[in-house]
Backbone of each chain as ProteinMPNN parsed JSONL, in Angstrom:
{"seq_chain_A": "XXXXXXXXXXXXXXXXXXXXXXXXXXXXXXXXXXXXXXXXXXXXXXXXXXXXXXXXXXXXXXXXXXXXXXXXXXXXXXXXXXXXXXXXXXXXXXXXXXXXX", "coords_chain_A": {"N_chain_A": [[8.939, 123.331, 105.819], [8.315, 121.827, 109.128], [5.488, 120.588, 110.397], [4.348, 121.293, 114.073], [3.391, 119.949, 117.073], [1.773, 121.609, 119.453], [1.793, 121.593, 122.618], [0.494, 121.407, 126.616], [2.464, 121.564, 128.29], [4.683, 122.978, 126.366], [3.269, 125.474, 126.518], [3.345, 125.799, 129.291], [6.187, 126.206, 129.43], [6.341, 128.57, 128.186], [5.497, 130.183, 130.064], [7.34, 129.821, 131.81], [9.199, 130.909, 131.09], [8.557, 133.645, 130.419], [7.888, 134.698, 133.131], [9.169, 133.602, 135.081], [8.631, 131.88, 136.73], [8.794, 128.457, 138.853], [9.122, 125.237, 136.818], [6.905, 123.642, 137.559], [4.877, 125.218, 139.118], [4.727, 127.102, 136.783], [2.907, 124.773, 134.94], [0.899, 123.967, 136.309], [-0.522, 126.958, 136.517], [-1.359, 127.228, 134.003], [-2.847, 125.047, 133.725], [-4.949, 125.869, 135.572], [-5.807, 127.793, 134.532], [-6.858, 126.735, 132.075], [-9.059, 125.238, 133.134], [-10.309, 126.776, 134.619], [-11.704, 128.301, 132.506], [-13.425, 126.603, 131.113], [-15.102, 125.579, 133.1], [-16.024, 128.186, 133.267], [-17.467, 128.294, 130.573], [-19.433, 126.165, 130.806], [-21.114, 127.12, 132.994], [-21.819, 129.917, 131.898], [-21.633, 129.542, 129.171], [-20.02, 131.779, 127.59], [-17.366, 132.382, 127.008], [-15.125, 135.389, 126.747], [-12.106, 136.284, 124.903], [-10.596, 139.326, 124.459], [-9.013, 140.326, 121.646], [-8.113, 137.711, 120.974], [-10.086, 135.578, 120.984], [-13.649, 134.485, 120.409], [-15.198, 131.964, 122.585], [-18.032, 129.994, 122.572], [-21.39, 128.765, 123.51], [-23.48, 126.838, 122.054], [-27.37, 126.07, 122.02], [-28.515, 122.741, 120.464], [-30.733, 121.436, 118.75], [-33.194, 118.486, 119.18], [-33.135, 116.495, 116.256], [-33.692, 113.93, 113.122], [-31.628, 111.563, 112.263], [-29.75, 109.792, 110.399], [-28.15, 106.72, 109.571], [-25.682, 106.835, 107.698], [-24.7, 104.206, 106.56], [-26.513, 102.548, 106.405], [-28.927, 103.312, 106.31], [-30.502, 103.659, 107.959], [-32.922, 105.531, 110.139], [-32.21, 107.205, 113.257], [-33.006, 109.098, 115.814], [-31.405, 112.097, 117.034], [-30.832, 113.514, 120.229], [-31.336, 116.646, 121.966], [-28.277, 118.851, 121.896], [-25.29, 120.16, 123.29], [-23.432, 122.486, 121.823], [-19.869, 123.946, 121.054], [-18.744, 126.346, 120.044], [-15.902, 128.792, 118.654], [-14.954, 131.61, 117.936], [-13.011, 133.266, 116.203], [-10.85, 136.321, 117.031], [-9.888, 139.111, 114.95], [-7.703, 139.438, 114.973], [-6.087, 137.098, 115.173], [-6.89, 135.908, 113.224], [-5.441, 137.319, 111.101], [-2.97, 137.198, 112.02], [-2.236, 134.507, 111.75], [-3.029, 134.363, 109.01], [-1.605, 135.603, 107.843], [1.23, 134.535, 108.963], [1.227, 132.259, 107.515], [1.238, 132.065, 104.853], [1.935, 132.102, 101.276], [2.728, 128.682, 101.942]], "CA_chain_A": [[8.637, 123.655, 107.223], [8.116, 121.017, 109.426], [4.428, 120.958, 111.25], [4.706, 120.373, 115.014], [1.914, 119.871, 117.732], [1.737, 122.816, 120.403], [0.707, 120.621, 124.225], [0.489, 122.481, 127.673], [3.988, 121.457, 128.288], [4.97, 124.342, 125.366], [2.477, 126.634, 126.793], [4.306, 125.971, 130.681], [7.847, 126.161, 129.258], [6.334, 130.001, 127.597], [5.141, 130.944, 131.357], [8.751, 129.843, 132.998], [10.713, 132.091, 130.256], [8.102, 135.109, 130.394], [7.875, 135.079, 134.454], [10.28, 132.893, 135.784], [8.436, 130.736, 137.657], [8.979, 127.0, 138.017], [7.93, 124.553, 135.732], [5.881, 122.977, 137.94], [4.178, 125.899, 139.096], [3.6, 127.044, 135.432], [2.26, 124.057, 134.43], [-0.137, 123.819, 137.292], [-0.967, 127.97, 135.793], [-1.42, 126.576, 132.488], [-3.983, 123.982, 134.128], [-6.298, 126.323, 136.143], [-6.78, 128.609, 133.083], [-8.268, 125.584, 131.232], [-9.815, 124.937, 134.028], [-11.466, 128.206, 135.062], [-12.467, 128.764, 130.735], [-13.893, 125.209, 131.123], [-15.582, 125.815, 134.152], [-17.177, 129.467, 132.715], [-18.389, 127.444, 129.657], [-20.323, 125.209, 131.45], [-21.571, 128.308, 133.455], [-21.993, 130.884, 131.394], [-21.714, 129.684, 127.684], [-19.371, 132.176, 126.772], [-15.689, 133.245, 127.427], [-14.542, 136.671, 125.175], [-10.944, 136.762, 125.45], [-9.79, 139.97, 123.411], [-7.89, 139.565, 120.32], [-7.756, 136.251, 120.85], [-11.671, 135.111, 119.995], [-14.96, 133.949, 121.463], [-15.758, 130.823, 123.133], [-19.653, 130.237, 122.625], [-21.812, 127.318, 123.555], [-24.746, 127.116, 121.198], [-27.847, 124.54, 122.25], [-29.054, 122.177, 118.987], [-32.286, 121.072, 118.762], [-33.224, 117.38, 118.554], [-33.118, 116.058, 115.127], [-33.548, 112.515, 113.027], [-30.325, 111.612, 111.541], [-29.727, 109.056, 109.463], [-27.132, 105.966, 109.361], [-25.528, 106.692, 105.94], [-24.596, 103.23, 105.74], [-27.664, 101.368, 106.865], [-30.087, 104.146, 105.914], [-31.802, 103.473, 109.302], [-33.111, 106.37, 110.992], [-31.967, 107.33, 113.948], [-33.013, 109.965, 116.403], [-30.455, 112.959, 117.618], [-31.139, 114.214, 121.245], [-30.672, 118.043, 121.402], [-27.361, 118.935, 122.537], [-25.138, 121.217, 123.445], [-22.141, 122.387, 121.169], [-19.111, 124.44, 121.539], [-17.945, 127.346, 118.91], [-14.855, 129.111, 118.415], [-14.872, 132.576, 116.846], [-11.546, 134.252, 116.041], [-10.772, 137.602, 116.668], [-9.87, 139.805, 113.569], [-6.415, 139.656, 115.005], [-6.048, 135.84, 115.019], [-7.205, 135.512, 111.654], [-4.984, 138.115, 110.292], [-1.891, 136.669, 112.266], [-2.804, 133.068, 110.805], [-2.931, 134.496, 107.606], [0.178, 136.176, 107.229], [2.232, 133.592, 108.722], [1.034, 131.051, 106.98], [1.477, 132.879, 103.432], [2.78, 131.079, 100.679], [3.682, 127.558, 101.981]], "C_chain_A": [[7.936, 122.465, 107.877], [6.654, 121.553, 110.535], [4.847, 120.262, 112.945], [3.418, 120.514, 115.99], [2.528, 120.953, 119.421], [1.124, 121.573, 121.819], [0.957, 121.955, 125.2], [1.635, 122.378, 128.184], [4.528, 122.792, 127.783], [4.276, 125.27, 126.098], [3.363, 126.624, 128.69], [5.628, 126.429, 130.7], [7.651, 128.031, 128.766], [5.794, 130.732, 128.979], [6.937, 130.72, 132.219], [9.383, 130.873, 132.274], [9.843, 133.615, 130.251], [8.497, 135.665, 131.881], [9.136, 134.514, 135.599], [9.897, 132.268, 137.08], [8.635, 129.744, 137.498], [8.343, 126.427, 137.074], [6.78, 123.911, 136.507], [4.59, 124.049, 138.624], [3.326, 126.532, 138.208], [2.735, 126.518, 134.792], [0.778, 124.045, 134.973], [-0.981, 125.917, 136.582], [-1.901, 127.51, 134.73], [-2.998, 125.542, 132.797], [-5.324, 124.846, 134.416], [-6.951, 127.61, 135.014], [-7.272, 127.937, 132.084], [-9.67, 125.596, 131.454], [-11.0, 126.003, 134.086], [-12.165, 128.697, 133.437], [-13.3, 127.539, 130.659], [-15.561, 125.466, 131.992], [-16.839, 127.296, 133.726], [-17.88, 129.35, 131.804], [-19.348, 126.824, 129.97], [-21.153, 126.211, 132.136], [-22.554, 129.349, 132.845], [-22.343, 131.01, 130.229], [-21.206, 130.806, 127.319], [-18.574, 132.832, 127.364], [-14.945, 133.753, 126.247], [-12.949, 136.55, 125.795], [-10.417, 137.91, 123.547], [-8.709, 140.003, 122.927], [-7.215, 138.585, 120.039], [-8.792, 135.403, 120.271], [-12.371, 134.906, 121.278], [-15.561, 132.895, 121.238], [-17.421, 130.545, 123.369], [-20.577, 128.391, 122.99], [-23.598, 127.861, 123.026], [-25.606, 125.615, 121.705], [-28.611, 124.507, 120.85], [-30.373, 121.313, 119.371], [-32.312, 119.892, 118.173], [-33.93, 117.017, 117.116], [-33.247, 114.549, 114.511], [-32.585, 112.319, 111.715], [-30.845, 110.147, 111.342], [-28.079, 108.086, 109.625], [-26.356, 106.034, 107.957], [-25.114, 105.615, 106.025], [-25.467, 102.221, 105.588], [-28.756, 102.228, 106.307], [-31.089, 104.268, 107.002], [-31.927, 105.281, 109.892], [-32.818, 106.588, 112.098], [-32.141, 108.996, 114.858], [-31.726, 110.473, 117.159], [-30.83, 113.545, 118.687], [-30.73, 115.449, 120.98], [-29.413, 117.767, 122.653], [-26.817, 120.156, 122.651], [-23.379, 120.956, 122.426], [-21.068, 123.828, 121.78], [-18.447, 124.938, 120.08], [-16.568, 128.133, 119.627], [-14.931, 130.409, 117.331], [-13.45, 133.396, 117.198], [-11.476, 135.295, 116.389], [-9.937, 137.737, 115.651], [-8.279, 139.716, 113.701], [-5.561, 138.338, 114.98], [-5.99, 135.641, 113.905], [-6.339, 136.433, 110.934], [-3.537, 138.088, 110.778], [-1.546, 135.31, 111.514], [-2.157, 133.447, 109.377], [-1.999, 134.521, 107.399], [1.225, 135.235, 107.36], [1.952, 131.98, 108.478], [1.178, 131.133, 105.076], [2.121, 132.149, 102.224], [3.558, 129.723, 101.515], [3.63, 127.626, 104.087]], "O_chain_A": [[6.962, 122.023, 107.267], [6.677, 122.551, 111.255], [5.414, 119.186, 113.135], [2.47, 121.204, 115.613], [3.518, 120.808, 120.138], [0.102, 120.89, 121.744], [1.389, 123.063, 124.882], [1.941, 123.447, 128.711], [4.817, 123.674, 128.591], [5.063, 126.177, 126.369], [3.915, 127.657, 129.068], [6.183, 126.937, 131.674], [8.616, 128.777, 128.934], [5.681, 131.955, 128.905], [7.448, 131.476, 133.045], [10.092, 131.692, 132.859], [10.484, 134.653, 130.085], [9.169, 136.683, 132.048], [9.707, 135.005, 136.573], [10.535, 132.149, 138.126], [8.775, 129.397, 136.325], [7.312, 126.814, 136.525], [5.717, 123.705, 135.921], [3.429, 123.641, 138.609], [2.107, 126.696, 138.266], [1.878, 127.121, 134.145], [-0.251, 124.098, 134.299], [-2.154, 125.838, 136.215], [-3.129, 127.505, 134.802], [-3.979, 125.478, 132.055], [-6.404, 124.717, 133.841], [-8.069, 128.089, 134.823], [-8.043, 128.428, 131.259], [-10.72, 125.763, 130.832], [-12.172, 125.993, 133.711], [-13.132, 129.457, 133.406], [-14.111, 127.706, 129.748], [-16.711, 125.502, 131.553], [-18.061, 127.332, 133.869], [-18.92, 130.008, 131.764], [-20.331, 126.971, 129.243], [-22.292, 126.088, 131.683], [-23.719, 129.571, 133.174], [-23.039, 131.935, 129.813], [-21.94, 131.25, 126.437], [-18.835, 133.743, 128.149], [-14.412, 133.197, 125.287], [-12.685, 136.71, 126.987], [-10.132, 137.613, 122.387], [-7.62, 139.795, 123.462], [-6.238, 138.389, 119.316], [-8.596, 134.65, 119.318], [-12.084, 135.016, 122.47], [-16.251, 132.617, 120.257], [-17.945, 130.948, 124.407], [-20.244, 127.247, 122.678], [-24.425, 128.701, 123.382], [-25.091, 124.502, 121.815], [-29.117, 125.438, 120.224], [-30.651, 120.669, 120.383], [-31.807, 119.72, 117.064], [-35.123, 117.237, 116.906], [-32.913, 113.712, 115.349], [-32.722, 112.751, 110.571], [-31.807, 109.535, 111.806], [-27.016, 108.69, 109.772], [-26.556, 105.119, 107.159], [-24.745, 105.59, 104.851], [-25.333, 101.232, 104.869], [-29.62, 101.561, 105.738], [-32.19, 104.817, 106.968], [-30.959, 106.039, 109.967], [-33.481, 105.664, 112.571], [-31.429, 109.944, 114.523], [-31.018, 109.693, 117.797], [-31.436, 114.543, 118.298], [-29.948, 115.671, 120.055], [-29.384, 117.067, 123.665], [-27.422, 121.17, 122.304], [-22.599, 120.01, 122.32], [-21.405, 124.562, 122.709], [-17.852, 124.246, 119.253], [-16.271, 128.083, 120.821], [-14.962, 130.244, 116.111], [-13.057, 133.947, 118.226], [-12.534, 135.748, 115.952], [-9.236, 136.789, 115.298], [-7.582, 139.891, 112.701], [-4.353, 138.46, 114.773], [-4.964, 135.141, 113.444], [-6.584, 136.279, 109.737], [-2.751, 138.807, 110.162], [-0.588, 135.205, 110.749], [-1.153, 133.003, 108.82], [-1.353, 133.65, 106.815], [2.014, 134.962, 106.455], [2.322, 130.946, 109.036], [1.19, 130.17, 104.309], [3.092, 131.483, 102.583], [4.775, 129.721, 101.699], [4.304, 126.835, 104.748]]}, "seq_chain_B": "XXXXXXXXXXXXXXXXXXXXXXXXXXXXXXXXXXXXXXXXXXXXXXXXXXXXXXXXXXXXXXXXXXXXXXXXXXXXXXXXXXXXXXXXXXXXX", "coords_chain_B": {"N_chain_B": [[-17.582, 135.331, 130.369], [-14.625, 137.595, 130.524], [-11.572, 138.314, 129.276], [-10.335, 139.869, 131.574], [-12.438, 139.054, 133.957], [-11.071, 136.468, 134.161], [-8.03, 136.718, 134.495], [-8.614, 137.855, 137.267], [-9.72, 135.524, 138.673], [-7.485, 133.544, 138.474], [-5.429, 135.276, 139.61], [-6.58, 135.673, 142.339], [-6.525, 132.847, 143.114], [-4.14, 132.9, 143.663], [-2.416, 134.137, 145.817], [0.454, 134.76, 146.577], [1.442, 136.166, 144.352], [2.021, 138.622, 142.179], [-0.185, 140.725, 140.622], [-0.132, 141.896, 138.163], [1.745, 140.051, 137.146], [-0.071, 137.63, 137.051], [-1.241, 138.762, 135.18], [0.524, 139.078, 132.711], [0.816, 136.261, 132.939], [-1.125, 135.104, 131.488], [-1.528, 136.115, 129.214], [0.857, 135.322, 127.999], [0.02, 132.765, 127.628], [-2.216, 132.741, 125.928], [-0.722, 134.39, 123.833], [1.137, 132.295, 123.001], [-0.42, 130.423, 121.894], [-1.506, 131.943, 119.506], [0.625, 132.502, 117.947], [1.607, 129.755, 117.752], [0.073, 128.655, 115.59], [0.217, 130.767, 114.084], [2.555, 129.754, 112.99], [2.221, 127.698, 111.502], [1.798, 125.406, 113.105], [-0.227, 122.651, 114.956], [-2.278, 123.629, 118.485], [-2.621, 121.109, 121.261], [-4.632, 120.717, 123.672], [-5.671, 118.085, 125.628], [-8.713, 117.393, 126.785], [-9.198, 120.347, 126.841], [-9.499, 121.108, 123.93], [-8.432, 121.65, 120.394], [-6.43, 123.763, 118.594], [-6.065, 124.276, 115.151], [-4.988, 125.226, 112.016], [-6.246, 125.703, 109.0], [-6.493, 125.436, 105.691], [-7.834, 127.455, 103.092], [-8.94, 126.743, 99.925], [-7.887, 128.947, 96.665], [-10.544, 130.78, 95.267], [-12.94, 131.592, 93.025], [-15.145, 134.12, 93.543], [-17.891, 136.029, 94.448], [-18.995, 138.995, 93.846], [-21.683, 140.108, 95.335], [-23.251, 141.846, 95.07], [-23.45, 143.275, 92.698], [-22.783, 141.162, 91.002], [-20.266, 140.676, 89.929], [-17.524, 138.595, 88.704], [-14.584, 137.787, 91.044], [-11.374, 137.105, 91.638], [-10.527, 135.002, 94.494], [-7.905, 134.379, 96.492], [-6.095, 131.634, 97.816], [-5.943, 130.792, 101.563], [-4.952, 130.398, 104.975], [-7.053, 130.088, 107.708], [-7.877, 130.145, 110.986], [-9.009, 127.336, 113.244], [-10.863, 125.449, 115.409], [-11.414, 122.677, 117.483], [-13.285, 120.808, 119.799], [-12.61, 119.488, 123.122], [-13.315, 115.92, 123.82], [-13.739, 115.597, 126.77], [-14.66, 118.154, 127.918], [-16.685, 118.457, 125.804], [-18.632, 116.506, 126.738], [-18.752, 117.724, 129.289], [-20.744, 119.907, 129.306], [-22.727, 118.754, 128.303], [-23.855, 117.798, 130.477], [-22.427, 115.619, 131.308]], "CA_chain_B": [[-16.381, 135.735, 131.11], [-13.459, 138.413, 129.926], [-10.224, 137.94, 129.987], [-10.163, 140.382, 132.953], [-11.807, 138.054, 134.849], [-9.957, 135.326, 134.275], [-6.581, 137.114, 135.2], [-9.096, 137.936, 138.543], [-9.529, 134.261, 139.106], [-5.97, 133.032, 138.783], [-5.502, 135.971, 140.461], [-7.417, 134.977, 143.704], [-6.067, 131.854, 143.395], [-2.633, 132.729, 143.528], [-2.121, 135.49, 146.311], [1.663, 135.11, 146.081], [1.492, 136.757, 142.778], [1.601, 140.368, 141.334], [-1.609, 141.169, 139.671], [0.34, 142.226, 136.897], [2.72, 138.963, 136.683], [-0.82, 136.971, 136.651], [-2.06, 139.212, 133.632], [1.533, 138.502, 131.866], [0.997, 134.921, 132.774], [-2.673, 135.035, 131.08], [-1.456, 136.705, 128.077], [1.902, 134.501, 127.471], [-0.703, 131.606, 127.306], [-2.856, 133.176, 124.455], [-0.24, 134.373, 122.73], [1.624, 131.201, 122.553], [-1.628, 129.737, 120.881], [-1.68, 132.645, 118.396], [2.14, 132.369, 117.578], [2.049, 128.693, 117.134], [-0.663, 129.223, 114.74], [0.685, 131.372, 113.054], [3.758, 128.802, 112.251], [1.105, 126.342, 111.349], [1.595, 124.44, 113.971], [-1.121, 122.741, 115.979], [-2.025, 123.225, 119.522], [-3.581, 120.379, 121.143], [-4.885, 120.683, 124.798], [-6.189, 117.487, 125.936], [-10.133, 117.758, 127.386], [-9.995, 120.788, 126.267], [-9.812, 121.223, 122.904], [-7.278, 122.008, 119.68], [-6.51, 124.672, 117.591], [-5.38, 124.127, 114.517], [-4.863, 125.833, 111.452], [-7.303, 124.845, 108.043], [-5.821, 125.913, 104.234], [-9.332, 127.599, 102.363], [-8.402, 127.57, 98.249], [-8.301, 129.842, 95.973], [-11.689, 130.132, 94.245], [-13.521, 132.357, 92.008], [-15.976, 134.523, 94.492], [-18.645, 137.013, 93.138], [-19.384, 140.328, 94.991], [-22.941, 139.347, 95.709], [-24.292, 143.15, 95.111], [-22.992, 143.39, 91.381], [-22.828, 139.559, 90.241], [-18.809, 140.566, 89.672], [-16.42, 137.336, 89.152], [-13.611, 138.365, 91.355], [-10.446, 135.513, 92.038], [-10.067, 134.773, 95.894], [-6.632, 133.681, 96.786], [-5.821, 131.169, 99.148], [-5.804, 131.665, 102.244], [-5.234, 130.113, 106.092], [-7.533, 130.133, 108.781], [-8.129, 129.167, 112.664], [-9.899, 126.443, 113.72], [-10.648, 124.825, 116.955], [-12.316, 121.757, 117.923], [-13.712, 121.116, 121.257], [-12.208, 118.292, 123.335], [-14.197, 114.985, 124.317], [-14.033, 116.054, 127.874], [-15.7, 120.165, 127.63], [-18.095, 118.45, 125.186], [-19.162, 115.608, 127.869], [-19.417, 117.968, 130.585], [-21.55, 120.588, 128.304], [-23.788, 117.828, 128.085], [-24.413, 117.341, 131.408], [-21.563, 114.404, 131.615]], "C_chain_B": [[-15.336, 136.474, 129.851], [-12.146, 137.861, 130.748], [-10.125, 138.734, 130.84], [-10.809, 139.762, 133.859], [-11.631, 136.73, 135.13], [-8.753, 135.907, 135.283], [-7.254, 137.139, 136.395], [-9.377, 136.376, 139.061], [-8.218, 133.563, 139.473], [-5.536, 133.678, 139.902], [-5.618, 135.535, 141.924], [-6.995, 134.071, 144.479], [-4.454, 131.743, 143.762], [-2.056, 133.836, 144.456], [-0.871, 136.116, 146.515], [2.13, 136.02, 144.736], [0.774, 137.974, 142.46], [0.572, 140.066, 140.36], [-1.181, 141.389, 138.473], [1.088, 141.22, 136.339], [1.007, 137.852, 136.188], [-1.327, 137.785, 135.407], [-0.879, 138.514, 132.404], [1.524, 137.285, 131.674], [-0.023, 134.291, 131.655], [-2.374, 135.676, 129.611], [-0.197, 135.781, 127.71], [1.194, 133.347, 126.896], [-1.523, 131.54, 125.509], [-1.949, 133.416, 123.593], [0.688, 133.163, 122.213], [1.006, 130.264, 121.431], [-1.268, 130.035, 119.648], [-0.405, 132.412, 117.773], [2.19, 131.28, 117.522], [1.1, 128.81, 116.037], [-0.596, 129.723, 113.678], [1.875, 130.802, 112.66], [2.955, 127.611, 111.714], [0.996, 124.954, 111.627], [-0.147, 124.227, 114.804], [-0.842, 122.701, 117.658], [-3.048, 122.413, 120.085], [-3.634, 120.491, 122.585], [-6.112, 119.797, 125.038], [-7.398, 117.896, 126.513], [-10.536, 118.665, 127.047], [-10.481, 121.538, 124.785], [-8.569, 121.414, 122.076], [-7.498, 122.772, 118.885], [-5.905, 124.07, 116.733], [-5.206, 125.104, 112.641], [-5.417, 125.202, 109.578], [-6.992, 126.197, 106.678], [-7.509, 126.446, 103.718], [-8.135, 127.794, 100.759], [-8.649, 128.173, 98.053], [-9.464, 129.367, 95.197], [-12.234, 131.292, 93.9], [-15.034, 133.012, 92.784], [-16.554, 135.099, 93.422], [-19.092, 137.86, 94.371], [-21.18, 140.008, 94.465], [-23.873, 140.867, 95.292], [-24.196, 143.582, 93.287], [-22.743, 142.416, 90.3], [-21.208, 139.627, 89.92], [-18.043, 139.523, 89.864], [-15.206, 138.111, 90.177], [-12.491, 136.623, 92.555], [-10.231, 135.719, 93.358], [-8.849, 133.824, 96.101], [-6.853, 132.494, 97.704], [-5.432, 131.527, 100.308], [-6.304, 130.274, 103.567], [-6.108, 130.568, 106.911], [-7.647, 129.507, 110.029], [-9.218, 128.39, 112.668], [-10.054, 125.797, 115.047], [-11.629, 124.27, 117.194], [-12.575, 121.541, 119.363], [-13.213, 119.813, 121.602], [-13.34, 117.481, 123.729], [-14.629, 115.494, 125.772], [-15.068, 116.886, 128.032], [-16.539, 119.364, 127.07], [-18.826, 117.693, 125.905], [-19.907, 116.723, 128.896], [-20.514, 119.447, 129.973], [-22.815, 120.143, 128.014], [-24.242, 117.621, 128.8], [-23.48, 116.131, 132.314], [-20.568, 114.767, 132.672]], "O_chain_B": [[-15.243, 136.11, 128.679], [-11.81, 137.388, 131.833], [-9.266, 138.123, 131.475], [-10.134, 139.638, 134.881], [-11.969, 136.06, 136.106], [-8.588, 135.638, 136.473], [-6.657, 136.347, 137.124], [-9.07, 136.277, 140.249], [-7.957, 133.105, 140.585], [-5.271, 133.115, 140.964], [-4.661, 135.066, 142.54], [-6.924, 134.023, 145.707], [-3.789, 130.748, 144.052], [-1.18, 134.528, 143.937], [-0.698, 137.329, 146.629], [3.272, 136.367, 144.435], [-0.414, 138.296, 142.443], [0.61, 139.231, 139.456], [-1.941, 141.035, 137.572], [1.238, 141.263, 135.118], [0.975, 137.375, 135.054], [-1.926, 137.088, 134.587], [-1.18, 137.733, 131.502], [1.994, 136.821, 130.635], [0.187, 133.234, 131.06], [-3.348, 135.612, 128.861], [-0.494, 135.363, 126.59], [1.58, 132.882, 125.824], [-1.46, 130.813, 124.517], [-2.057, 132.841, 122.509], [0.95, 133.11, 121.011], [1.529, 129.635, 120.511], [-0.868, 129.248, 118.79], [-0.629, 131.948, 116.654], [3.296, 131.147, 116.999], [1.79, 129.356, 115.176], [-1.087, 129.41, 112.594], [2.401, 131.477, 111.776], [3.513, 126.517, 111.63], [0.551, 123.945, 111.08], [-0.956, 125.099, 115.121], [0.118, 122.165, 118.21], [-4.216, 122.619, 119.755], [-2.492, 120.354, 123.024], [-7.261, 120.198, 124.852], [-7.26, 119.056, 126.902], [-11.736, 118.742, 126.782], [-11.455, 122.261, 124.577], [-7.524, 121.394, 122.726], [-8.58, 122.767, 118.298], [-5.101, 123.23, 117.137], [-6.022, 125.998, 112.864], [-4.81, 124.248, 109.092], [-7.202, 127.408, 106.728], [-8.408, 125.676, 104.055], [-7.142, 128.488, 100.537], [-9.592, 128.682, 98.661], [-9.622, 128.274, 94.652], [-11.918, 132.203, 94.666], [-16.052, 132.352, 92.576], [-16.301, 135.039, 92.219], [-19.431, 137.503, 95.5], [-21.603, 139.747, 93.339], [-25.103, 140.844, 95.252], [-25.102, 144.272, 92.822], [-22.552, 142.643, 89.105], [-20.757, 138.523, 89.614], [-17.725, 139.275, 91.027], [-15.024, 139.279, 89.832], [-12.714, 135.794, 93.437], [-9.644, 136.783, 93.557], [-8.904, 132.616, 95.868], [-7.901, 132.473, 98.35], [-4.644, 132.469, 100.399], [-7.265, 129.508, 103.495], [-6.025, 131.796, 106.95], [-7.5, 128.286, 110.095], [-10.285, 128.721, 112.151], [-9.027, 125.715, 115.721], [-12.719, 124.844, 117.224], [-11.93, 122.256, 120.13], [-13.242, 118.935, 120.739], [-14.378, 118.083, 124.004], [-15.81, 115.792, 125.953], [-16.221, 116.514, 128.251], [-17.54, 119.314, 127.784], [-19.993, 118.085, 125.873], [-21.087, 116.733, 129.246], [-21.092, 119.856, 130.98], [-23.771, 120.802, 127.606], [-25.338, 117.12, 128.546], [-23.654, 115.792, 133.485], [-19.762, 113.928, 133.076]]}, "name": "protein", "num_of_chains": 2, "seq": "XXXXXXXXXXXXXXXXXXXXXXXXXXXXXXXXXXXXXXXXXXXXXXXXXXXXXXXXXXXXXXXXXXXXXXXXXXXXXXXXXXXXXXXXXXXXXXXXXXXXXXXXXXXXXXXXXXXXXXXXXXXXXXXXXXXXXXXXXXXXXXXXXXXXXXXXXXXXXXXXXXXXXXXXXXXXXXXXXXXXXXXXXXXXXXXXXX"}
């Protein structure tokens, strides 16, 4: 089975064959729901989409990291990160078709 | 935010469009994710991030309440990294 890479192209070409709008309209679709999950992240820190997962933004607390090749110390500002939790239905689609091989 | 309102954003944005064609449009998207995914393909959406799909081995677990060896198969899971972009502007960038 050959692996292939999913872009928003694929995801525009699956809005023209569900709805039958153009491509250029889908695409531009395809854009502002980045957009607007992007946009509510930055906002909100967290977009649930059911049975699909949850989008979380966790803040990290500054830390002193380390160069592993220099050994120098180096201070970590706190930041902000960005999780990804599955729903149960993701992970149990995944699974299956990914099953042997 | 829920995916209801999301579909109410697009929504909004789109007043040519059945309320119900923007939910279909909002759900073709996700499930495209989940369904490449599940071919173990990746999807990669520039700025803002990629899913992709991460092999766990089989390994030799122990039910934690009984000390029991018990063999864990292998087994796929989701993953998803955050793009350079989202993590910039997250930051303040």
């Amino acid at each position: 089975m050959t692996r292939k890479t999913v872009t928003r192209m694929d995801l525009g070409e699956a809005v023209v064959r569900e709805v039958g709008l153009s491509r250029n309209e889908s695409a531009q679709l395809v854009e502002s729901v980045l957009q607007h999950m992007s946009d509510a992240l930055v906002r909100e820190k967290s977009v649930k989409i059911s049975s699909f997962g949850t989008f979380s933004v966790r803040d990290k607390a500054a830390r002193i990291g380390r160069n592993p090749k220099t050994g120098e110390e180096v201070p970590i500002h706190p930041r902000r990160v960005m999780t990804f939790r599955p729903s149960h239905l993701m992970k149990a689609r995944v699974a299956t078709g990914n099953r042997q091989g | 935010m829920i995916r209801s309102e999301l579909v109410q954003k697009i929504a909004d944005e789109n007043p040519h469009l059945y309320h119900r064609d923007v939910e279909r449009i909002v759900n073709t998207i996700f499930e495209e994710i989940v369904g490449a995914m599940a071919r173990g393909d990746r999807v990669e959406l520039r700025g803002f991030g990629a899913f992709s799909v991460k092999k766990r081995e089989a390994r030799i677990g122990r039910n934690p309440r009984t000390g029991e060896s018990v063999s864990v198969g292998e087994k796929h899971v989701p993953f998803f990294k955050a793009g350079k972009l989202l993590r910039d502007r997250l930051n303040g960038g």
